[in-house]
C-alpha positions in Angstrom: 0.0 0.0 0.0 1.6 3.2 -1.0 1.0 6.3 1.6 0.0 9.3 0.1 1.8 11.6 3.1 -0.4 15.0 1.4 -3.4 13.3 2.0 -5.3 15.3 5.0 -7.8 12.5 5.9 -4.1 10.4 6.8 -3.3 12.6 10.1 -4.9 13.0 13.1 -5.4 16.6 14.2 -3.7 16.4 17.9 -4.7 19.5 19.3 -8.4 20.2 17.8 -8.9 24.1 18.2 -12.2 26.5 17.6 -10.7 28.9 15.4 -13.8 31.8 16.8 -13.3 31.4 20.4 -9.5 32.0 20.0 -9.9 35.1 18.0 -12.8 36.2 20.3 -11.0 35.6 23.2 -7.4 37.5 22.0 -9.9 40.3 20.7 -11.9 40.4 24.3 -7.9 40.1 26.2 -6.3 42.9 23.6 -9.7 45.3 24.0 -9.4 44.3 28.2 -5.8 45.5 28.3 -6.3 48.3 25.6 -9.1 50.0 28.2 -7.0 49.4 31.6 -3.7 51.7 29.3 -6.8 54.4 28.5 -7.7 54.9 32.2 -4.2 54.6 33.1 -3.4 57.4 30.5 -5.9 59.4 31.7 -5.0 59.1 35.7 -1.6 59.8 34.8 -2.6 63.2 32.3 -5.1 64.1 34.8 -2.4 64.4 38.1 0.2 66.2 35.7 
């Protein structure tokens, strides 16, 4: 039997991933951490 090593149905995906939730998630962490540098911005201009 001669293996075809470009055929996709031959490998098992090890680490199954949701594509979405990952994107959502780094969007939600990035937007999270984005907002905490805006209020920290705005402390810090506001004392000066």
């Amino acid at each position: 039997m001669e293996e075809n090593i470009r055929d996709p149905r031959l490998h098992v995906n090890e680490e199954p991933r949701d594509d979405f939730q990952d994107v959502a998630m780094g969007f939600a962490v990035m937007f999270a951490f984005m907002v905490v540098v805006f209020f920290a911005a705005v402390i810090i201009k506001a004392n000066i």
